[in-house]
C-alpha positions in Angstrom: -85.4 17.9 -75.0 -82.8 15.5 -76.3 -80.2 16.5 -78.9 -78.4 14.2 -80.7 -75.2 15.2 -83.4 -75.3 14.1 -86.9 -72.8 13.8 -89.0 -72.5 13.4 -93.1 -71.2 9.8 -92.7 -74.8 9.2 -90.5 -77.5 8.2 -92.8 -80.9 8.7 -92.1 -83.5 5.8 -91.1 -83.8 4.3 -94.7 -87.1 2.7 -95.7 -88.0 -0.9 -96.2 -87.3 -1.0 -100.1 -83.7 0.1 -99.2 -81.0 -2.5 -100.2 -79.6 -3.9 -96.7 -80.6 -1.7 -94.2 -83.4 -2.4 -91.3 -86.0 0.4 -91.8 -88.0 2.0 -88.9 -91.9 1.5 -88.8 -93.9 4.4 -89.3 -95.0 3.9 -85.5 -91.4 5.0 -85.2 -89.9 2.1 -83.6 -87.1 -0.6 -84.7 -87.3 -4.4 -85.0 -84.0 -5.9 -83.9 -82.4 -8.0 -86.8 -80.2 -10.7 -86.2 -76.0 -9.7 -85.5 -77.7 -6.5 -84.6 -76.3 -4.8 -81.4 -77.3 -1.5 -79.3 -74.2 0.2 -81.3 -75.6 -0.9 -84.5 -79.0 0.8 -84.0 -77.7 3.4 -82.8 -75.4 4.1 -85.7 -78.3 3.5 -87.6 -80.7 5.9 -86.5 -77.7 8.5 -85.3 -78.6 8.1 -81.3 -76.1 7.2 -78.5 -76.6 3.4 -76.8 -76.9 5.5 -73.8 -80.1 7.4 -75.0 -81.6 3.7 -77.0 -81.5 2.3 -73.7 -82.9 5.5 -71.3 -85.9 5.6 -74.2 -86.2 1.7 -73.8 -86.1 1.4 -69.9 -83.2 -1.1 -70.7 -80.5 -1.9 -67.8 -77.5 -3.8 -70.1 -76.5 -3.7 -73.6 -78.5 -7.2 -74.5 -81.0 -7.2 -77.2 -82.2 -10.3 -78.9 -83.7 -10.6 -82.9 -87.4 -9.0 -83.5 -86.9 -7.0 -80.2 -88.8 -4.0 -81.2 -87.3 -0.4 -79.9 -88.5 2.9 -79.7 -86.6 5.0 -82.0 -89.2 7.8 -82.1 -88.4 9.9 -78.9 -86.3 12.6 -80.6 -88.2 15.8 -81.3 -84.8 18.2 -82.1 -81.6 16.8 -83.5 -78.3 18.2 -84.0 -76.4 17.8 -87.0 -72.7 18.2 -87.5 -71.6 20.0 -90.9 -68.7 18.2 -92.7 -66.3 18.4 -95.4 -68.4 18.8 -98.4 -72.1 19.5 -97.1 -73.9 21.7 -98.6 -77.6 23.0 -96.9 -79.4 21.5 -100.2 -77.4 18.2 -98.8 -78.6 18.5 -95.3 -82.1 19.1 -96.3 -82.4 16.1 -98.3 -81.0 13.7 -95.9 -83.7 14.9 -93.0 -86.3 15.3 -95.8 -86.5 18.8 -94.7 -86.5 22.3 -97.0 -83.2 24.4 -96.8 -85.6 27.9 -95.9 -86.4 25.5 -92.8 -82.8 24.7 -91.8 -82.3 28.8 -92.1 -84.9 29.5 -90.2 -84.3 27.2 -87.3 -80.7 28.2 -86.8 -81.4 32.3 -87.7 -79.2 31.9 -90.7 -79.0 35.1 -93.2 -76.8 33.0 -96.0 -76.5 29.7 -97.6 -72.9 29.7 -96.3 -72.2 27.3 -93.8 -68.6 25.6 -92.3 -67.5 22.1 -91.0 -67.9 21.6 -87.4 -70.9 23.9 -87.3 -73.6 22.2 -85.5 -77.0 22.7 -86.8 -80.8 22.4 -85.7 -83.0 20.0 -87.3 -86.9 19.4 -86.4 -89.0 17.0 -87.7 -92.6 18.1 -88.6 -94.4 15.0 -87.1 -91.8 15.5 -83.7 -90.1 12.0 -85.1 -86.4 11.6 -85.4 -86.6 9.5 -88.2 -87.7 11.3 -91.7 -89.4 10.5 -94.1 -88.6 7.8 -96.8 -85.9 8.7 -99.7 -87.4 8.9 -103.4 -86.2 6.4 -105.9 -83.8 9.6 -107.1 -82.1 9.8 -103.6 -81.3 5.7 -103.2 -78.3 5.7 -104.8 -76.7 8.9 -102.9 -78.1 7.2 -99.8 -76.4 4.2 -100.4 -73.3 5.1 -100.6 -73.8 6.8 -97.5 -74.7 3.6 -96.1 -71.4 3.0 -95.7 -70.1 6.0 -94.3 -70.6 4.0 -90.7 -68.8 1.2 -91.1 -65.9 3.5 -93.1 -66.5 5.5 -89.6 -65.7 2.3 -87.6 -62.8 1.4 -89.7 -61.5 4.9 -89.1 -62.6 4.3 -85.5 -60.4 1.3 -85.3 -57.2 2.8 -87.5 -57.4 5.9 -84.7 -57.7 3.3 -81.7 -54.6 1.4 -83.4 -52.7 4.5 -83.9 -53.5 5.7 -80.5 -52.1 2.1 -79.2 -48.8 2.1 -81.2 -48.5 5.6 -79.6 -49.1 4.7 -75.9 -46.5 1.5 -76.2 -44.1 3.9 -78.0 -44.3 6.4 -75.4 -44.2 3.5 -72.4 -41.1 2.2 -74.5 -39.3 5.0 -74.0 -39.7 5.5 -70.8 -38.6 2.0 -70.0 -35.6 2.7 -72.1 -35.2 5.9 -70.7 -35.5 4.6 -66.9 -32.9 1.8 -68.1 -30.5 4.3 -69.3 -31.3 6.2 -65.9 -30.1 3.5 -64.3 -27.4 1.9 -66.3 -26.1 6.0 -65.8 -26.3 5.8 -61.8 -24.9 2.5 -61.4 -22.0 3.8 -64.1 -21.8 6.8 -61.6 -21.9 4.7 -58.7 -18.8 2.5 -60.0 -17.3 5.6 -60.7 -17.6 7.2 -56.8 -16.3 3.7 -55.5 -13.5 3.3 -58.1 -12.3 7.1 -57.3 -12.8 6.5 -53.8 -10.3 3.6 -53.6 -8.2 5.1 -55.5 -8.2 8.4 -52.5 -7.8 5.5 -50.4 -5.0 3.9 -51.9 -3.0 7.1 -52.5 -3.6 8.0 -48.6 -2.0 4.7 -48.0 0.5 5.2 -49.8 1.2 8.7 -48.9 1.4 7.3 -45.5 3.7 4.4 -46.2 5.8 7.1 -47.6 6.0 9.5 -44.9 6.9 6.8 -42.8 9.7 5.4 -44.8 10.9 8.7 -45.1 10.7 9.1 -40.9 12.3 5.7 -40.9 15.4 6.6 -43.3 15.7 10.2 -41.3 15.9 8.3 -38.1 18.3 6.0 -39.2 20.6 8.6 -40.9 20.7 10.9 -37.8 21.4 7.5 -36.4 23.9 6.7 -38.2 25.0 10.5 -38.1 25.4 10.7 -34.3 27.3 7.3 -34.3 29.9 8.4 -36.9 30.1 12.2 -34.9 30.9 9.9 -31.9 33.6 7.3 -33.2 35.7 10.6 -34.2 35.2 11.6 -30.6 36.6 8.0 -29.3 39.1 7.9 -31.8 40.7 11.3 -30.8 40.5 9.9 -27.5 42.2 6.8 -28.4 44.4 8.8 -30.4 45.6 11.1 -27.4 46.4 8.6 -25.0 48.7 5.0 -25.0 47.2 2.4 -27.5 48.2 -1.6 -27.1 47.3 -5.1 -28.2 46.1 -6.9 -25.3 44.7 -10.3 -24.7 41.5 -10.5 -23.2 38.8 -12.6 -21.5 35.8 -11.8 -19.5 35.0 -12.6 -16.3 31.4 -12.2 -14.0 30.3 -11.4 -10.2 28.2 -14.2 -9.6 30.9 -16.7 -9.9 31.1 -19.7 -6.9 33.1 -17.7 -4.5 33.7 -14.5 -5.9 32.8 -12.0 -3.3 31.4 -9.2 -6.2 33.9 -6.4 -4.7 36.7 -4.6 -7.3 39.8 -4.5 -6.0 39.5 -0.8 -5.8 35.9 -1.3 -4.1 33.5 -1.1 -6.6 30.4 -3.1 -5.9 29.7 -5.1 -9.2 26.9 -7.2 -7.8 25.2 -3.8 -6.9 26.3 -2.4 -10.2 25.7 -4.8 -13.1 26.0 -2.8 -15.7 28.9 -0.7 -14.6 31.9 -0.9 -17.6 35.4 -2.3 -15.2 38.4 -4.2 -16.2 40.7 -5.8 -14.5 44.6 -5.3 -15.6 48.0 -5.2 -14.6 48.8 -2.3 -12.4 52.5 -2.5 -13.7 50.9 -1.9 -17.3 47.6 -0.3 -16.5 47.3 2.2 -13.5 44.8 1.2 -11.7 41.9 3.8 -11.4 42.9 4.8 -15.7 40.1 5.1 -17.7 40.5 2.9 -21.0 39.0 2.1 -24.2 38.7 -1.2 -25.0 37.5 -1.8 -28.2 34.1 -3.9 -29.0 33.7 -3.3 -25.0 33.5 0.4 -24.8 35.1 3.3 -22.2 35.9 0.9 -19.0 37.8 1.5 -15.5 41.0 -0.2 -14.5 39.4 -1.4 -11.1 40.1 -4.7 -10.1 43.2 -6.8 -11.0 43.6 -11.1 -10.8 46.1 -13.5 -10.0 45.9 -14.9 -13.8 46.3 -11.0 -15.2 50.0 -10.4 -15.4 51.4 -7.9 -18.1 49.2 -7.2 -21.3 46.8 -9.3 -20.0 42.9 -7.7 -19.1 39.5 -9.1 -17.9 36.6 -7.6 -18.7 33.6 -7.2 -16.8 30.1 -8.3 -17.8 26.9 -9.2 -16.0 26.4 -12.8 -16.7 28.7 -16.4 -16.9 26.6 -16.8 -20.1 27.8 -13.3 -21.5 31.9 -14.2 -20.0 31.7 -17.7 -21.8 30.5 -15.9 -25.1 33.0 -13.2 -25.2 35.7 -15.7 -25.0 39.2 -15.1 -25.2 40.7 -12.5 -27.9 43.1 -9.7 -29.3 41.8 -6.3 -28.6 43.5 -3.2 -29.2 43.1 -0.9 -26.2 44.1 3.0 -25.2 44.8 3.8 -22.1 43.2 7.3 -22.1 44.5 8.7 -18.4 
């Protein structure tokens, strides 16, 4: 058995003498005005689309002007209680007594609440009832137009529903931006720290080394002024004099290489020897000589007479840069 809801703002199937409305015949079918459509007959005899086209064998929603339908397959109906309805009300829209309406839904009272969903036969097994007196038109007409205040309500709900939806997507595209605008903020904030770790490590290490650097140099510098106090208490022990001096090499054209005292200078380039004057210098004394360093009085010359020395150095290139010059020597042994 089919059950379909009714609510206050559903008229019933008005008759032909009602102003503006298509009536049902009494062979309880419909004849398909024009602008009609499946949702407008249904509205207007309170059935689904669903349940005009199962009663109609239809397969789509097209219906053309003076199409008849059969309206007349509805046996029990269900109708919704609203704001305001009273069972005196509900009777007289179904054209049915209020001891009926009790009887069918085991009802004790007259009381009855919106929402509550009631039972309502029609004695002929019709859905449609029967034709309003002239007393009920006006009643009847105005709730002829509880459908199309339905719709509208419809239509404000859809439209609220909408705004809603865009709303909601709106803020979650504003709340993905602001996601994102925070990670990449995040993610400028991670690189930016992590150059500036990178930067201080640099420098940290520039640092350090400077410092190594500077401590080098100063034990450098350290050791070389804790040796000149050495030299100079050589110096200062033994016999000190202003000589002139020149510079002479092994690998001269027919020099044979060999001190006078036998040292092999060719076999020792880098060994420190002076030639002197025996009659000033012993030969075989160690002495200082300075800008040259600690040297031995090995080897003597024809040209090297008095406070005369020659000093030894590897190359002709190194004798003809040292020149000739004043040194102060000391003549430590």
């Amino acid at each position: 058995m089919k059950k379909f809801v009714f609510t206050l703002g559903t008229t019933a199937i008005l008759s032909a003498g009602f102003v503006g409305a298509a009536s049902a015949s009494t062979s309880g079918t419909y004849q398909v005005q024009k602008g009609d459509t499946l949702w407008k007959v249904a509205q207007k005899h309170s059935v689904s689309v669903d349940e005009l086209k199962d009663a109609n064998n239809l397969t789509s929603n097209i219906i053309y002007p003076n199409q008849e339908l059969n309206v007349a397959t509805i046996k029990e109906m269900t109708h919704k209680v609203q704001q305001g309805n009273t069972l005196w009300s509900i009777s007289q829209q179904y054209g049915v007594t209020v001891d009926q309406i009790k009887e069918w839904n085991g009802l004790k009272s007259d009381l009855i609440y919106p929402g509550e969903q009631l039972k309502i036969q029609s004695p002929n097994g019709q859905a449609q009832q029967s034709s309003p007196s002239v007393a009920q038109a006006a009643p009847e007409a105005q709730q002829a137009q509880a459908p199309a205040e339905q719709t509208q309500e419809e239509q404000q709900q859809a439209q609220a529903e909408q705004a809603q939806k865009e709303q909601k997507q709106a803020q979650a595209e504003q709340a993905q931006k602001e996601q994102q605008q925070a990670q990449a903020e995040q993610a400028q904030k991670e690189q930016q720290q992590a150059q500036a770790e990178q930067a201080q490590k640099e420098q940290q290490q520039a640092q350090a080394e400077q410092a190594q650097k500077e401590q080098q140099q100063a034990q450098a510098e350290q050791a070389q002024k804790q040796q000149q106090p050495a030299e100079s208490s050589q110096q200062a022990s033994g016999k000190s004099m202003t000589v002139e001096a020149t510079a002479y090499t092994a690998n001269c054209a027919g020099c044979s290489g060999t001190t006078a005292t036998g040292v092999d200078l060719k076999a020792n380039p880098n060994q420190k020897v002076i030639a002197v004057d025996p009659s000033v210098i012993p030969l075989g004394s160690k002495v200082y000589v300075e800008g040259y360093g600690e040297a031995v009085a090995a080897d003597t010359g024809g040209a090297i007479k008095g406070n005369r020395i020659d000093v030894f150095v590897p190359s002709e290139g190194d004798a003809q840069q040292f020149g000739r010059k004043s040194v102060k020597i000391t003549v430590m042994n």
